[in-house]
N, C-alpha and C positions, 0 to 999 in steps of 0.2 A: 536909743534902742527901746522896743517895746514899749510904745507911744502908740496910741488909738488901739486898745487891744478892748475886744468887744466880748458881748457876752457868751463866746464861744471859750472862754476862757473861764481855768475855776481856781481861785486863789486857796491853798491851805492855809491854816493858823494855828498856831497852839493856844491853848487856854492861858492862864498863866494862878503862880501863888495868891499874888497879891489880890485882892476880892473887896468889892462897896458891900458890907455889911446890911445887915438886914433886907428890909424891899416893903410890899405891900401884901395883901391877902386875894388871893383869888374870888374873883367875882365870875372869871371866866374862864378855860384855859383852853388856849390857840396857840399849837407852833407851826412857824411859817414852812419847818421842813417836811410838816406832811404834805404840803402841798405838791413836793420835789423827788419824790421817789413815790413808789407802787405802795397800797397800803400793808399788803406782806410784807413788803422792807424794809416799812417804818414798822409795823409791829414787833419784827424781829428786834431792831434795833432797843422801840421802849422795854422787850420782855430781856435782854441784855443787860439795860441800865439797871431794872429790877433784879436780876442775878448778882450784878455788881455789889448793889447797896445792902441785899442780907446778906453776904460773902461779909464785907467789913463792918456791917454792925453786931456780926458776930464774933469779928475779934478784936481782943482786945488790944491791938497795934495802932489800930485806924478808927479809933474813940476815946483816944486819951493822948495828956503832953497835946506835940502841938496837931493832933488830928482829933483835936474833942468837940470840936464844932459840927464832928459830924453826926454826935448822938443825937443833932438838934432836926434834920434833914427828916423829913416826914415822907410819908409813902404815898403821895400824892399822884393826882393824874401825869404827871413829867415822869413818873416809875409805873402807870398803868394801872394805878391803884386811886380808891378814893377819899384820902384824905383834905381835905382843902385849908388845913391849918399853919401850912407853913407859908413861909414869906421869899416873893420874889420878885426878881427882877429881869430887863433884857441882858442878854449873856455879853451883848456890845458897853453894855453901863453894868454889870456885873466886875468884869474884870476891869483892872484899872492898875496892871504893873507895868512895864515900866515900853511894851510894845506897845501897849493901849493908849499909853501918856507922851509917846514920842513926838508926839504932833501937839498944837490947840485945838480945840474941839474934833478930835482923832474919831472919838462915837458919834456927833453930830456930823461928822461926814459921811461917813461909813451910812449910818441910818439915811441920810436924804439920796446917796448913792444908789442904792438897793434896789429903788422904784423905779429905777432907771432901766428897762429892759433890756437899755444896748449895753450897759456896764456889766464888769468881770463878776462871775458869782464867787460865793466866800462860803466856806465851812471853817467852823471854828473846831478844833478836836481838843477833845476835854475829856482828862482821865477819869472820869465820873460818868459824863452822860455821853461820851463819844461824840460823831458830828451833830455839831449844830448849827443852825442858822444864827446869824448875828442877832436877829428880832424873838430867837424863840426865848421862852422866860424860863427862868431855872433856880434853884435854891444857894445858899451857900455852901460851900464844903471846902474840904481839903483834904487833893489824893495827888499825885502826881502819876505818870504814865512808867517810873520808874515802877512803882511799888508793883507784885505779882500781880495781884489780881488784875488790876487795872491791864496790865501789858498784854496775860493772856485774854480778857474778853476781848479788846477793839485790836489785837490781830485775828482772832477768829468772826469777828462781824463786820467789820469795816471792811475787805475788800467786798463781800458781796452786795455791798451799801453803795460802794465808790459805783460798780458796773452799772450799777442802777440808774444812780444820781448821772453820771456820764452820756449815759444813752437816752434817758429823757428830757436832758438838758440838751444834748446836742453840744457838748463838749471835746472839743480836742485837742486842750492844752491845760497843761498844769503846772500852776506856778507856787514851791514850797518855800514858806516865809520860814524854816525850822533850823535850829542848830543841829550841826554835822554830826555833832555824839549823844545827839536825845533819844531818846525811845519812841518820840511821836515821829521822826523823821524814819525810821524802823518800823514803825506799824502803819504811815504812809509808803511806803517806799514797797513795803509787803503786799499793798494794794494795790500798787502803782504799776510796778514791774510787769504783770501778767497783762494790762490792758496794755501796752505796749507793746508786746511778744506778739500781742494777740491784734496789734494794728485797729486797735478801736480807738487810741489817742494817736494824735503825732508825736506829741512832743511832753515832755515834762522835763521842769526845770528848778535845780535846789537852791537857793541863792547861801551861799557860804559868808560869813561874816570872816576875814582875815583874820587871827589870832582874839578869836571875841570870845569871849566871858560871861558872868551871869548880866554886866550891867551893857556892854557894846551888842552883844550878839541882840536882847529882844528890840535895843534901841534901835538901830540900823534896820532890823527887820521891820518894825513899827514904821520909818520913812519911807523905805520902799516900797512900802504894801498902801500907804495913802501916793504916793507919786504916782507908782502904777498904777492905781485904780484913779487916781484924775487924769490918766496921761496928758504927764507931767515931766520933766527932767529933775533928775534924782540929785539931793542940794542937801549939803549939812550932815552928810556921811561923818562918823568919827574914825571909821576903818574901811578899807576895800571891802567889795563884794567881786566874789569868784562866784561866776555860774557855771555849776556842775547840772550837765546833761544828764537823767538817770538813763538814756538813751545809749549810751555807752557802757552802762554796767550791768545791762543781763545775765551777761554770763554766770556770773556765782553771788547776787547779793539778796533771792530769794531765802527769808528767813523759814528755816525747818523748823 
């Protein structure tokens, strides 16, 4: 099942903890996702991530213990601003927990995929900077989607992100690589639902890990998400996957 699925197809992702440290200095800065939405709704998006970043450099929760990496995040062109002092990297070679490492070269496929115009498009959703493209470059941090800040800015910007990204891509299917009890699957799901009501997608699909944890749930998601995107037959599961239809849950799973 779900073998030759083309670029009408948009795969979600979550970010994840684990992070490649440091990176390089900007000589240039280019993200691939402006290409992919109206420039309004990438501006909105950067002037959000900019909300985000003074909201937790001004408290002291989210710049200290283990969130002190963030005092280090510079207010660069990635936040609409002009610093170029900070250090980064593609957010495919950024992250490296344990979704990202489920496979051998998991970002060297994902990267030579990409260019492929008949293959599945990918947003990575990251409690920091919201959707991104696998090739856009970004700094290091540590926020996760639980924390407030984080949950209410990308439920209030990502659905009018998603409609965008949807209707210019020519998208009408969505495939959620996320765990059942996350908050990204909740601020996905908040975006998701109304394009379906609204019959601008067919289909969206949550891939459920069976009784999975912090270490099964992003592993299993990591296999599935390189299978599907080589349609592939899915091989080395450590647990079932349940696919839940959000097709089925209109009725009451809009978040107020």
């Amino acid at each position: 099942m779900f073998l030759n699925l083309k670029s009408d197809t948009l795969f979600i992702i979550p970010c994840c903890k684990t992070k490649q440290s440091g990176g390089i200095s900007l000589y240039k800065y280019n993200d691939e996702l402006k290409e992919s939405v109206s420039l309004e709704v990438y501006q909105k998006i950067i002037s959000a991530r900019k909300e985000l970043l003074k909201t937790i450099k001004q408290n002291q929760k989210y710049i200290s213990n283990d969130y002190s990496k963030n005092k280090n995040i510079e207010f660069g062109p990635d936040f609409g601003m002009r610093d170029s002092s900070g250090k980064y990297l593609p957010t495919i070679d950024r992250y490296i927990g344990k979704l990202y490492s489920a496979e051998p070269n998991f970002s060297d496929i994902i990267k030579r995929g990409i260019s492929n115009p008949d293959k599945p498009k990918i947003i990575i959703l990251s409690a920091l900077y919201g959707p991104l493209d696998p090739l856009s470059i970004i700094q290091d941090y540590n926020l996760k989607m639980g924390d407030s800040p984080a949950f209410k800015i990308w439920k209030e910007y990502f659905p009018n992100f998603l409609r965008d990204y949807i209707s210019r891509n020519q998208i009408i299917r969505i495939h959620l690589y996320l765990g059942s009890t996350t908050n990204y699957l909740k601020v996905a799901k908040n975006a998701i639902l109304p394009l379906l009501k609204k019959g601008l997608i067919n289909q969206a699909i949550q891939f459920e890990v069976e009784k999975g944890n912090s270490f099964h749930t992003p592993k299993n998601h990591g296999r599935l998400v390189l299978a599907h995107f080589q349609n592939k037959n899915v091989s080395g599961l450590t647990r079932n996957i349940r696919e839940n239809i959000l097709k089925l849950e209109i009725k009451s799973d809009l978040i107020t």
